[in-house]
Every structure is written in C-alpha cells, then in structure tokens.
C-alpha positions in Angstrom: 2.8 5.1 16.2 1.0 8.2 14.8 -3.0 9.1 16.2 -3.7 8.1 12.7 -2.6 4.6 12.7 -4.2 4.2 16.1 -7.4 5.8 15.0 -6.9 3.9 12.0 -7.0 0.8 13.6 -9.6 1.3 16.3 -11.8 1.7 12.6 -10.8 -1.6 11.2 -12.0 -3.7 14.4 -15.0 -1.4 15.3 -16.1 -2.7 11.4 -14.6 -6.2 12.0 -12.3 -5.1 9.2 -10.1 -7.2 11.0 -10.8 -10.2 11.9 -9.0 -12.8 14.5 -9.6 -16.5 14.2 -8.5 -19.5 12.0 -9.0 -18.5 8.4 -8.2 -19.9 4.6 -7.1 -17.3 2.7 -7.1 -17.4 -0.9 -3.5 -18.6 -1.6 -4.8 -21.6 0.8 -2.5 -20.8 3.9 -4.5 -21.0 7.3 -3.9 -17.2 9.1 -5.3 -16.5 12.6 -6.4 -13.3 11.2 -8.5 -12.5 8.0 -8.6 -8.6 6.8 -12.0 -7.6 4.7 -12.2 -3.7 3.8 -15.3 -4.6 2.0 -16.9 -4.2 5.6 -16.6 -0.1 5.5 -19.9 0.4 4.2 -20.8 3.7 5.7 -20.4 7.0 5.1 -18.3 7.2 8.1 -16.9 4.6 7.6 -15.3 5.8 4.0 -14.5 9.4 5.4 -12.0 7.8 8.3 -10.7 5.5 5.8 -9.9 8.2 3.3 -8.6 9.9 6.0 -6.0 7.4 6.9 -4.5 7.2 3.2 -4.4 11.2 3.1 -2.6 11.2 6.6 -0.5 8.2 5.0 0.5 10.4 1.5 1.4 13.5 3.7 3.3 11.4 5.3 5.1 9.9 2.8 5.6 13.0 1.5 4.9 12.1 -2.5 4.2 14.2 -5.3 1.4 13.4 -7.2 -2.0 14.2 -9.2 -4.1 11.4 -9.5 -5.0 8.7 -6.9 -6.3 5.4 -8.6 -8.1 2.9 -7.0 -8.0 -1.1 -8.8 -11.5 -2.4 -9.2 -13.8 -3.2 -7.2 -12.7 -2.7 -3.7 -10.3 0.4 -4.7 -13.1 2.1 -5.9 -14.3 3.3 -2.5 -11.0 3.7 -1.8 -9.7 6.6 -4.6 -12.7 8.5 -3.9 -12.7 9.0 -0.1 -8.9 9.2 -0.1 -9.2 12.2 -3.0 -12.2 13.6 -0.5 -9.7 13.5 2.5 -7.0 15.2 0.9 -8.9 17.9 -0.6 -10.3 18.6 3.2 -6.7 19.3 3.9 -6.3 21.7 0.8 -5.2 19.4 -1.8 -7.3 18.8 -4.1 -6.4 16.1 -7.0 -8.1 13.9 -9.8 -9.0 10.1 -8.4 -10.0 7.4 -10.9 -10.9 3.9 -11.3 -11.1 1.1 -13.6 -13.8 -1.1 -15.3 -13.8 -4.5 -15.4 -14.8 -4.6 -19.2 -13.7 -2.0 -22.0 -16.8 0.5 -22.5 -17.7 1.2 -26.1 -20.1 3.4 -26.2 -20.3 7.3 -24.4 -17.1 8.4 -23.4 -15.4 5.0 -23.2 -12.5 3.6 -22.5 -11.6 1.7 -19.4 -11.4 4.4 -16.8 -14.0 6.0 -14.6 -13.0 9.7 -13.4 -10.0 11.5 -13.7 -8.4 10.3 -17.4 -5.0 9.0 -17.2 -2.6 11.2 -19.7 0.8 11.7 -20.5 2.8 13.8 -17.5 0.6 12.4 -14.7 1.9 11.2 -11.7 -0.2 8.5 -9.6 -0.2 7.0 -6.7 -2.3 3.5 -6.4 -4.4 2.7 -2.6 -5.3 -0.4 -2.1 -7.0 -2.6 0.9 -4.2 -5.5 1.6 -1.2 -6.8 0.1 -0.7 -10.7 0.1 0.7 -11.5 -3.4 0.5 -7.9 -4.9 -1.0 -9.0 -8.0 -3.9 -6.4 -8.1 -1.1 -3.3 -7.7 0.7 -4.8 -10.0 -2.5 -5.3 -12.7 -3.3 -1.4 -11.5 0.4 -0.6 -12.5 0.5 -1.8 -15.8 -2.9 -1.1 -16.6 -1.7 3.0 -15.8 1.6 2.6 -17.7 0.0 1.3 -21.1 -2.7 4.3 -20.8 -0.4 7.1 -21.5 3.0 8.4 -19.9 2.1 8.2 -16.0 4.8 8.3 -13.4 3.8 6.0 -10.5 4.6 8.1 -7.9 3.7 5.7 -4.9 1.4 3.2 -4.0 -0.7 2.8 -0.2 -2.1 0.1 1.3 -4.2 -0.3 4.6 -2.6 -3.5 6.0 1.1 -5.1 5.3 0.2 -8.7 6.1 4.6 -9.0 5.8 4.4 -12.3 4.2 7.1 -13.6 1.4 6.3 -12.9 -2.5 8.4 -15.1 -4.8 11.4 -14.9 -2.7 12.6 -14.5 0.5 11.4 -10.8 0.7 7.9 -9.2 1.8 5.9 -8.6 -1.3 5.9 -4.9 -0.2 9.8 -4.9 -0.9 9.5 -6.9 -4.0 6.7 -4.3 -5.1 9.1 -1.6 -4.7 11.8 -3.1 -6.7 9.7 -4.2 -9.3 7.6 -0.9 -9.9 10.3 1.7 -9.3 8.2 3.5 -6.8 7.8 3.6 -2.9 5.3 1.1 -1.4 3.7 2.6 2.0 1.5 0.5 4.7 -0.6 2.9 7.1 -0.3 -0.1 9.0 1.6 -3.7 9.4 0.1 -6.8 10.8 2.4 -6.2 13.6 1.9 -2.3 14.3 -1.7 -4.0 14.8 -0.9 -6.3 17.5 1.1 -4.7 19.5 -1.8 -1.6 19.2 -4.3 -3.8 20.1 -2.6 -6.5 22.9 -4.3 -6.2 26.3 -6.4 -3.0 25.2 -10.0 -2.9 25.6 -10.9 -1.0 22.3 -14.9 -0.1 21.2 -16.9 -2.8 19.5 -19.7 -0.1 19.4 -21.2 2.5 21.5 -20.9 1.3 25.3 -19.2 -1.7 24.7 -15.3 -2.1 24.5 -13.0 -5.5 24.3 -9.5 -6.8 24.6 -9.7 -8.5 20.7 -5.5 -9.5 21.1 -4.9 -11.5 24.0 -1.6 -13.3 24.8 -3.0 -16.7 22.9 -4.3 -14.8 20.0 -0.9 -12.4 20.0 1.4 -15.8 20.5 -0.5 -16.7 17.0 0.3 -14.5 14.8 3.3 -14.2 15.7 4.1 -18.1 14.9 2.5 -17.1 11.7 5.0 -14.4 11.1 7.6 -16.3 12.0 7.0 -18.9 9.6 5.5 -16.9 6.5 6.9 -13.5 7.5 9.7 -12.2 4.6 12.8 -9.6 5.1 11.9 -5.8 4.7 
C-alpha cells in the first residue's frame, strides 16, 4: 500500500467518512459499513482529499485535461482534485454539472471548465455501489461535444456485483471504454485499519477494525463481493 492510501484512509475515519456498524444502504442490502464523503467539510479536509485523487491520476498514469465532478457531491471533489494537481505542476480545467439546464447568462449545464470537442476527461467520484452516477456523468460528457473519457476515480471500491457476476468497477470499464481506478478497496481498508489504533482527533486514537467487525465484512464480501 502507497503513504497515500494510508494517509488517505486515516482521513476517511478521522471524518467518520467511514463508518462501521449495521447499515441500509440505498439498494436496501444491510452492510456493516456505510461510506459518506459528504462528511469532508473543511478546508483540510478537501485539500487531503484532492490530494489523494491527484496521487491516484499520477498514478494511473492517464492523459487528460479536464476533471469532472457529477453533481452534488463531485463538486467538492473536481475542484480540490484540480487544486491538488496543479500543486504538483499540472494544472488542468475541472467542471461540474447542474441539476437543471440554466437559461439565462452563460448557460448551459456545466459550471467551470466547458466541455468541447478534443477534450479528454477523467470523472472522480466518492463510492461506487451500482455506478449509475459515473455512468449519468459519462453520457452527460459524451453528448456535450467530442470528449475522450480518459479515466474515471473513485475514493472507495465497495467490490460488490453490478448486473452480473462482476464488480461494478469491471463492468464500468467494459461499458465505458476507459480505466476505472479505486484509491482504495473496501478490503485495502480493513486490512489498513485491523488491530491499529488510528486518530479519532487530537490526543485520542482507536482500533475501529477489530476481529468481530473485520470477520463482518468479510461475510459481506463473501456473499455480495463480484470477480475483478
């Protein structure tokens, strides 16, 4: 594991980011652990996010110009990632989307950098369960003008299925034509965080994975968990 992913990942539960526990998601399975990147809400908080998706792109090593962040929660997102990268000399266009086409000014259904012909753009976004907020983000790029999607990142791979018997991340990458990066998986976490006393906040640390909560998720995985 790379000092980003670590530090990355002392970030999430310093914010409770990540959260361990007994939790409906959405799609209405029960998960012993619930991510929320709508707890970063500090300065601080956004610069070692952004951080993470820069170290996460260089990386990857992908070629791009604009970084695009999918309403609401991407928002934060684009901007500190395009922040991040330009502290380490690369300095591209970010962008998001609104939720309703504006009329009026400058229009149009993007905020920032303007998607156009010969772009290419990578999408960050917090979590992938079902994909269907890259995939929105996707299209929505696509039917802008001519962009190459050059990549997408996401915080956390929770590894479940999609439609078949394949993570969602793999289906994504199929699907879209482009590489689909994690800065971390569900599993990267746990075996991070088992046993280690990490800081809640200043003074006080905490072992947040113990062997009940560790045995868990992994019963979790092994019964929603799809093939990379």
């Amino acid at each position: 594991m790379h000092d980003y992913q670590r530090d990355f990942i002392d970030l999430l539960v310093r914010h409770e980011v990540l959260r361990f526990g007994d939790f409906t998601l959405k799609s209405g399975r029960r998960s012993p652990y619930f991510v929320n990147a709508g707890q970063l809400r500090t300065g601080a908080a956004i610069a070692g996010l952004g951080q993470a998706y820069a170290a996460c792109l260089e990386r990857a090593g992908l070629d791009f110009d604009l970084v695009f962040g999918p309403s609401y929660k991407g928002v934060p997102l684009a901007v500190g990632t395009a922040v991040a990268l330009a502290a380490r000399q690369r300095d591209v266009g970010f962008c998001f989307d609104r939720k309703e086409q504006k009329d009026h000014g400058e229009g149009g259904w993007f905020v920032g950098t303007q998607p156009t012909d010969g772009m290419r753009a990578v999408i960050v976004d917090d979590v992938v369960t079902s994909g269907r907020s890259i995939r929105e983000a996707a299209t929505l790029l696509r039917e802008a003008a001519r962009v190459e999607l050059a990549g997408v990142v996401v915080a956390v791979d929770r590894m479940e299925r999609g439609e078949s018997e394949k993570t969602t991340i793999a289906e994504l990458r199929e699907e879209l034509g482009a590489p689909v990066h994690a800065i971390v998986t569900i599993r990267e976490v746990v075996d991070a965080l088992h046993g280690r006393a990490v800081p809640i906040r200043p003074g006080e640390t905490r072992v947040v994975v113990d062997d009940e909560r560790r045995a868990a998720i992994e019963a979790y995985l092994r019964e929603h968990a799809g093939a990379a």
